[in-house]
MIDREN-232055 format. One record per residue (C-alpha): x, y, z; chain; residue number from 1. Coordinates in steps of 0.001 Angstrom, whole numbers, plus 500000, padded with zeros to 6 digits. Example, Ala and Ser with C-alpha at 12.3 -4.5 7.8 and 13.67 -1.06 7.14 Angstrom:
residues 2
        X        Y        Z   chain     n
   512300   495500   507800       A     1
   513670   498940   507140       A     2
END
This chain:
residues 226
        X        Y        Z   chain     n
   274261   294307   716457       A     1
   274744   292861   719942       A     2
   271358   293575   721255       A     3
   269881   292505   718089       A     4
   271736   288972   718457       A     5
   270852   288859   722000       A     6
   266741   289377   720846       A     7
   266947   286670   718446       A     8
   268622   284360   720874       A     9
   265971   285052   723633       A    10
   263079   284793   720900       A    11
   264239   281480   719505       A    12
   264591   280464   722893       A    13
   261042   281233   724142       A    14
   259543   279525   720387       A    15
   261468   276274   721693       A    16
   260043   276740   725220       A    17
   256413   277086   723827       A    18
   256891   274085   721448       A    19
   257936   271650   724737       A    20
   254930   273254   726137       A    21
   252499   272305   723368       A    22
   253866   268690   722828       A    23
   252664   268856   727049       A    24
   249453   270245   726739       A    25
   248503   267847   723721       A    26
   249083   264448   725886       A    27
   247106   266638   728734       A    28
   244236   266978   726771       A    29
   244279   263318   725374       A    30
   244618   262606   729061       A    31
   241188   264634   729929       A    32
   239013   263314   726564       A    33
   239795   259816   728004       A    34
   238922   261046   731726       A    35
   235639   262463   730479       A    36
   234659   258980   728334       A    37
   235149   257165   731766       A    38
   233064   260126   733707       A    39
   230452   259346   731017       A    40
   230708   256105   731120       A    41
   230413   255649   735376       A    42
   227712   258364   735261       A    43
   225279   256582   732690       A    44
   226175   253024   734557       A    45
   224827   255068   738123       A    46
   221414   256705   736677       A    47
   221413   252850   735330       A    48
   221536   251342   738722       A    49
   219013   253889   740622       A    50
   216581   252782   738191       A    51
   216250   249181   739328       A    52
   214001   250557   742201       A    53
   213616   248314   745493       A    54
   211310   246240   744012       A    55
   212542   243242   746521       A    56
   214630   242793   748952       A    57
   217035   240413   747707       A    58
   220841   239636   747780       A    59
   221268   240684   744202       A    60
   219780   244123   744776       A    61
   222096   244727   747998       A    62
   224869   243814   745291       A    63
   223092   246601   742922       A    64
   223213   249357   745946       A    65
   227118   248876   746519       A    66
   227723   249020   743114       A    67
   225947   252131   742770       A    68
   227961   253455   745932       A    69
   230948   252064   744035       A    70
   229820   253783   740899       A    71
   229178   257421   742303       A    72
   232607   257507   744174       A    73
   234529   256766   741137       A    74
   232614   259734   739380       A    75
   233540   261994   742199       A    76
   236892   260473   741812       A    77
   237041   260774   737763       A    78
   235068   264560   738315       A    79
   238257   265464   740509       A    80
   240221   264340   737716       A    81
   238883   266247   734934       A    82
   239056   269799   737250       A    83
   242428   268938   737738       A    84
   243159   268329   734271       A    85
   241037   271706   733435       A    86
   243296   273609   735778       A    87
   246454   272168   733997       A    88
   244910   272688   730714       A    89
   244052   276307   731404       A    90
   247465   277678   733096       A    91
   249423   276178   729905       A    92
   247346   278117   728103       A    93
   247631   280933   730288       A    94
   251408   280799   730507       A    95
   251615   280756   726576       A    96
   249474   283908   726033       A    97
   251711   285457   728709       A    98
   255093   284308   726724       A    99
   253642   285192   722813       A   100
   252693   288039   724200       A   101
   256290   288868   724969       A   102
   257483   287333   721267       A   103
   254931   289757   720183       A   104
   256631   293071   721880       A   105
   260389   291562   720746       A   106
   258410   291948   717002       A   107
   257403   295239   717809       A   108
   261068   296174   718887       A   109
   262507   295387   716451       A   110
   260093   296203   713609       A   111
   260808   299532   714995       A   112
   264631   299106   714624       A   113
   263792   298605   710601       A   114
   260915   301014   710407       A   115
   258798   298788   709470       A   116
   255861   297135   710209       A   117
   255368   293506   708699       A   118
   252999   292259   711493       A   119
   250316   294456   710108       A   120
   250927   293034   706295       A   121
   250829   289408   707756       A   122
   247741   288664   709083       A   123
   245823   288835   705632       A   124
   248725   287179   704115       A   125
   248092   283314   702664       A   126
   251189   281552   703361       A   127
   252069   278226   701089       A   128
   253580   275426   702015       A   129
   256615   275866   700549       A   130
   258331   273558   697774       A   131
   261956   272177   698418       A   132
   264015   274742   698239       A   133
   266697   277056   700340       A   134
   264992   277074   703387       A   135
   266111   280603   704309       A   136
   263471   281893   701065       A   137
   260536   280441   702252       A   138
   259462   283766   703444       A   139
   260541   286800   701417       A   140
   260031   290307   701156       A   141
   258540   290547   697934       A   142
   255883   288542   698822       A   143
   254724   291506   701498       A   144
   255710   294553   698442       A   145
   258322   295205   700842       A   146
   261483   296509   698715       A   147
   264913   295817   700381       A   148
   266953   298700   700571       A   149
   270996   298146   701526       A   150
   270980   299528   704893       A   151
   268643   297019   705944       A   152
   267876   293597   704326       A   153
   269289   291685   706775       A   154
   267809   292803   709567       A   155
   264543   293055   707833       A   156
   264785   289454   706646       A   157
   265326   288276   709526       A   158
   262570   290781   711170       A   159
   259942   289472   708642       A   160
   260876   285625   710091       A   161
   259716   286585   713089       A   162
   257168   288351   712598       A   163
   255742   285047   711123       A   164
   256387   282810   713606       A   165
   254792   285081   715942       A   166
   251461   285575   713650       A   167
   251140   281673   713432       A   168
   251641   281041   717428       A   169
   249100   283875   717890       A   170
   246819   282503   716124       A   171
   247339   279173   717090       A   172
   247207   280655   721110       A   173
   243760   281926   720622       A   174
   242416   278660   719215       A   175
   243390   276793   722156       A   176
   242066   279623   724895       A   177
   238685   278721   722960       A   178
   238664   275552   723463       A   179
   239247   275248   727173       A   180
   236985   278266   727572       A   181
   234517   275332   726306       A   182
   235017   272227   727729       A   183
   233877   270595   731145       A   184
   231849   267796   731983       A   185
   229623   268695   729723       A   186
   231099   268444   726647       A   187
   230028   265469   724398       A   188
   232553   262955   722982       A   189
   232196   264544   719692       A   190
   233033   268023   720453       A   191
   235938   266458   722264       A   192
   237207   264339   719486       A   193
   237328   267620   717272       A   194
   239152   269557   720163       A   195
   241459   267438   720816       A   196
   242597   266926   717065       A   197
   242705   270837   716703       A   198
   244423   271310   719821       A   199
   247415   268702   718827       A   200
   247584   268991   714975       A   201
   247652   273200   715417       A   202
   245610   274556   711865       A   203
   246637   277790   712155       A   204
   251161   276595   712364       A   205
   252654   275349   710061       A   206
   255457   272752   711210       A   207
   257355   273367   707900       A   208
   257576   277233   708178       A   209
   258031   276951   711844       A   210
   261406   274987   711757       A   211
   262781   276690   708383       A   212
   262519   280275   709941       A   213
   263899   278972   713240       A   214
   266853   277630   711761       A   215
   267317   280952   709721       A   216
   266995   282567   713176       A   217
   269441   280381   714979       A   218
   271769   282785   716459       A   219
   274575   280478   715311       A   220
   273669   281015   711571       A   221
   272802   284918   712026       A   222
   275859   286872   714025       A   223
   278113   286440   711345       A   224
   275727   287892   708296       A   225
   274775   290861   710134       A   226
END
């Protein structure tokens, strides 16, 4: 029971971690869609400028070269920018992988504890939002065919709650490695729009579920049922 309490506690722990993380990554990628308007922006304002040609050699066409200097240093300036916010972008993603992918082996532990494995029944499984209600039935084994036997329906309960929260950051993990697998200074302001929505409204986690299985895996709420 000890090490059991001591898994949840280190798995709720690590959920809360990655959530702080996301809320991070979200204003970094807001951060870099704005970066890479003003990198369009400067850009189009430069190939703008070189057009003019020397047609004369006047005052006002000096005026046009130093603004064109002016204009192509605060691209490089703006490009150094967007790297940088690349780079962030892409070890937060990094580090999350790294951390679900250690939720995912506590889930494997401990499905293995129960003898069962609900990670496998999950992933084709449509989860509802669910309707007010006791929070801690949100997710139940009946909806996986999964009879409860007495030896085991705590553990299993609380193994199935898991199970889902790890599914949902998985999921939600693989979206985001897409997306900064495709952006750079390339990417249009459309494709940008869509991945930054994505990347801070999260379509495959559901905020509801999320919070109701973490409370029923508070370690507070669970050492004295089990």
């Amino acid at each position: 029971m000890e090490r059991f309490e001591k898994e949840l506690t280190q798995f709720v722990n690590d959920v809360r971690s990655l959530e702080i993380e996301h809320q991070l990554s979200s204003k970094a990628i807001a951060i870099l869609s704005e970066s890479l308007s003003r990198y369009r922006k400067t850009i189009g304002e430069c190939e703008a400028i070189k057009k003019l040609g020397p047609s004369v050699l006047t005052d006002r066409f000096v005026k046009y070269l130093q603004a064109q200097g002016w204009h192509e240093d605060t691209a490089r300036s703006v490009d150094l920018e967007i790297n940088q916010g690349l780079t962030e972008l892409r070890v937060s993603t990094y580090n999350a992988r790294q951390r679900i992918e250690g939720l995912k082996d506590m889930v494997t532990s401990v499905e293995q504890d129960v003898g069962r494995d609900l990670t496998s029944k999950l992933q084709n499984l449509f989860l509802e939002t669910p309707s007010a209600g006791d929070e801690a039935d949100i997710i139940n084994l009946e909806m996986l065919e999964l009879p409860m036997t007495s030896s085991d329906p705590g553990h299993l309960q609380y193994v199935l709650h898991m199970a889902v929260i790890c599914q949902m950051l998985h999921e939600d993990v693989e979206m985001k490695e897409k997306i900064v697998g495709a952006l750079g200074l390339d990417t249009i302001a459309e494709h940008m729009e869509v991945y930054s929505s994505s990347w801070a409204l999260r379509p495959f986690v559901d905020e509801e579920i999320m919070e109701s299985a973490l409370k029923v895996l508070d370690p507070r709420n669970v050492s004295h049922k089990i």
